[in-house]
C-alpha positions in Angstrom: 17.6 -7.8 24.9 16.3 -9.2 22.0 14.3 -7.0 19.3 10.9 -7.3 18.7 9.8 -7.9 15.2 6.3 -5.6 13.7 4.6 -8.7 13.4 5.1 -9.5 17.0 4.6 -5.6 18.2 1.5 -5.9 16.5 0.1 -8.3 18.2 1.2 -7.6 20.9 -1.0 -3.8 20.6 -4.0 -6.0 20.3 -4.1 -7.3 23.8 -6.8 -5.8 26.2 -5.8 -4.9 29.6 -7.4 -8.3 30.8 -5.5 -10.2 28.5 -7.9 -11.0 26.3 -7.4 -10.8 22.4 -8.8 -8.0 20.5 -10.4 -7.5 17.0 -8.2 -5.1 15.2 -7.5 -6.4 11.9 -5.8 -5.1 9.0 -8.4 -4.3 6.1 -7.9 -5.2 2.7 -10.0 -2.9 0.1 -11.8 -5.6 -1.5 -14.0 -4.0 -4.7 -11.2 -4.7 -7.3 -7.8 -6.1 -7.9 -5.6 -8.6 -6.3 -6.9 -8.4 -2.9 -6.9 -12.2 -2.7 -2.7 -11.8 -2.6 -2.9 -9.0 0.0 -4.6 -11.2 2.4 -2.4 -14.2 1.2 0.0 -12.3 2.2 -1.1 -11.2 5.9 -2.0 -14.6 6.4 1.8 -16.1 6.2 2.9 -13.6 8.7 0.3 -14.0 10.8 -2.3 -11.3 10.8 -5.7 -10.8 11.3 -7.3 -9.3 8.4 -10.3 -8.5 7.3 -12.1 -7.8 3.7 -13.5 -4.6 3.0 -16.6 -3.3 1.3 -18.8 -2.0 3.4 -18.6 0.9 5.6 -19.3 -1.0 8.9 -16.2 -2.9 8.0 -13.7 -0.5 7.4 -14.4 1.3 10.7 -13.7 -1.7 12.1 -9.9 -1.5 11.2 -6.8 -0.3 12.0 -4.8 0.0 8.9 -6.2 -0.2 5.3 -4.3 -2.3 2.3 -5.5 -0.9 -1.4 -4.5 -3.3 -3.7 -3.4 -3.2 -7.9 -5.8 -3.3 -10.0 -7.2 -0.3 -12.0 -7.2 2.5 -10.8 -10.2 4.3 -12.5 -12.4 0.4 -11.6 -11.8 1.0 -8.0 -12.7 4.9 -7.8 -15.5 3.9 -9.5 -16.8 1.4 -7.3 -15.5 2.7 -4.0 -18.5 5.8 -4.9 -20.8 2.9 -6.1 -20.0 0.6 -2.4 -20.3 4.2 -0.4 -16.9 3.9 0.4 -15.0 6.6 -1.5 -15.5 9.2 1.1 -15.6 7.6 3.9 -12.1 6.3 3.2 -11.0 9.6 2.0 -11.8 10.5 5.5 -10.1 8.0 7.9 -7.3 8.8 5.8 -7.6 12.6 6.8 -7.5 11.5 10.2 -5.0 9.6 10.0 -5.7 5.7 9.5 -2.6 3.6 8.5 -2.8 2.8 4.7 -0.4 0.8 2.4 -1.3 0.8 -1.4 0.7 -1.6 -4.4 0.1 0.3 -7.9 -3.2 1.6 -8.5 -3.4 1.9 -4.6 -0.4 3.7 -5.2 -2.5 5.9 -7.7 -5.7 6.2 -5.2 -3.3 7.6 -2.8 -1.8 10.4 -4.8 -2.7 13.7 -4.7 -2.1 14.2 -8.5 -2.2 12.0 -11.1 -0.7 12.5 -14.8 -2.6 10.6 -17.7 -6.1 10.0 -15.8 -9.0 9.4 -16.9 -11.4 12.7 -17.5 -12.6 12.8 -14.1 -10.8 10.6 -12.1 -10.6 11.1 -9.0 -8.5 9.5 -5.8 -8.6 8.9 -2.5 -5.3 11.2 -1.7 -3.4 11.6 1.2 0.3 11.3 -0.3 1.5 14.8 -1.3 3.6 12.9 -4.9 1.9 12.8 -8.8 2.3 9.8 -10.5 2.2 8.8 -13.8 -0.3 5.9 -14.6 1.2 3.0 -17.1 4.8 4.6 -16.6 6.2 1.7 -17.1 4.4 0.5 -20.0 1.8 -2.2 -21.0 1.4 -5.8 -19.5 3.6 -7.4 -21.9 6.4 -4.8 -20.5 5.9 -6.2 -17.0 9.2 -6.9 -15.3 10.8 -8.0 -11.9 13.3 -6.9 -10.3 15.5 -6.3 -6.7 15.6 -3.4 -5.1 16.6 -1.9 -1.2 14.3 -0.9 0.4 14.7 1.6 3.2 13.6 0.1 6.8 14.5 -3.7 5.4 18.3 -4.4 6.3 18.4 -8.0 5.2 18.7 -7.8 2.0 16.7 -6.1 -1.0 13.4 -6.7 -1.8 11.7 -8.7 -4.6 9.2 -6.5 -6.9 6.9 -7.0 -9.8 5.9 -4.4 -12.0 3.1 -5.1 -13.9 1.6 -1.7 -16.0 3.0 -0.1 -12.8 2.8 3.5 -12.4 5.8 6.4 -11.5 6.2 8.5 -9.2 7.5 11.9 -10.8 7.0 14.2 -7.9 8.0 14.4 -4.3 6.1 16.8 -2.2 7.7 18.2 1.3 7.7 15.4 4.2 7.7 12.6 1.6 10.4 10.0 2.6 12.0 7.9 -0.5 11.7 4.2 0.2 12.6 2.9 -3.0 13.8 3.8 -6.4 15.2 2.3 -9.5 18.5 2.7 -10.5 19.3 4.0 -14.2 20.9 1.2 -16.0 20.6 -0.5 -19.5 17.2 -2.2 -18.9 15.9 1.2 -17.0 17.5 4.2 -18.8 15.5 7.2 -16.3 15.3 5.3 -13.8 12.4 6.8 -10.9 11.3 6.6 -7.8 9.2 3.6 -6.9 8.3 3.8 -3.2 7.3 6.4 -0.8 6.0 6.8 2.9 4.5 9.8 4.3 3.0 9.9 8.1 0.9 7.1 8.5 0.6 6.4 4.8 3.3 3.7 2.6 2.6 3.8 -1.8 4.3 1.6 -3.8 5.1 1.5 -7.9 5.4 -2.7 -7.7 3.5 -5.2 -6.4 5.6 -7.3 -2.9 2.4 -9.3 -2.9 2.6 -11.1 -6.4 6.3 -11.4 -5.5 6.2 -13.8 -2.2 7.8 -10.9 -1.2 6.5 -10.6 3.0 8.8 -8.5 4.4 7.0 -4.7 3.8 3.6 -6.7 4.8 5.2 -7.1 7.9 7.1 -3.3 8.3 3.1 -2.1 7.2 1.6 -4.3 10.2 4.9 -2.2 12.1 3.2 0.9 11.2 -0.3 -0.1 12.2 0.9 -0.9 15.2 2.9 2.5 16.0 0.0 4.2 15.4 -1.9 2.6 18.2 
């Protein structure tokens, strides 16, 4: 029997009993950031997906995308937007999120070298450190594996991308760098915890489709 791919499980979930298609999109946190290559992104594997900046819309939703951007930006206007809370919440209770970078950031429960103040969304038991990697001009691709993706590793862009220097209990390792020449300590890159996935590099600058479609997997599981 043939597998099924996320993509296709996915929709597949959003089919009412009468066979009529529902409206469960995937939302993309749209205050800040390269949202525009989230949804890009959902559209080529064919997702419904939705914007968000209101309330309304992001209990509408199945799973939430944060995107890169800056970190202390997006607190800033997820409390100006009303949203800060309320997202905080759904994550509590247990809403599918993916976040690339500064999502990565908003869904750590520590952060090294914030802001005074800053704040995040939380939900991933890891700290991070912002700018690990360096400044723009230090921005770098590279391959990586990727657990859950079997054919072949992953394309991933770091741009002023942040670490990940701690791994609390029930945090699974998706992705690291290896030490080498051009990456002397190394790190870990990629982590997924319950219903939540954080990631160092950016898949969606990358043409890089493949966790898009493993994250629409996990929305769909969670159904």
């Amino acid at each position: 029997m043939a597998s099924t791919s996320p993509t296709c499980l996915l929709l597949t979930v959003w089919q009412s009993a009468a066979g009529k298609a529902m409206t469960l999109p995937i939302g993309v946190l749209a205050l800040q950031g390269d949202f525009r290559e989230h949804a890009e992104a959902l559209n080529r594997i064919g997702v419904s997906h939705l914007k968000v900046r209101t309330v309304a819309e992001l209990e509408s939703v199945s799973g939430l995308i944060i995107p890169g951007g800056e970190s202390t930006v997006m607190q800033k206007l997820a409390v100006a937007y009303g949203l800060f809370q309320p997202i905080r919440s759904r994550i509590q209770a247990g809403l599918p999120v993916f976040g690339t970078c500064a999502g990565l950031i908003m869904l750590a429960n520590e952060i090294t070298d914030g802001i005074v103040g800053q704040e995040t969304f939380g939900g991933l038991d890891v700290t991070v450190q912002r700018n690990a990697f360096g400044h723009q001009v230090d921005s770098f691709e590279v391959d990586l594996d990727f657990s859950g993706i079997t054919d072949g590793p992953v394309h991933a862009a770091f741009i002023r991308a942040p670490l990940i220097t701690r791994i609390g209990a029930g945090v699974e390792v998706v992705a690291s760098i290896p030490k080498d020449e051009l990456h002397p300590n190394g790190g870990v890159v990629g982590v997924k915890q319950g219903n939540l996935l954080g990631l160092s590099f950016h898949p969606e600058v990358a043409g890089e489709d493949r966790i898009h479609r493993l994250f629409a997997g996990m929305v769909a599981a969670a159904k």
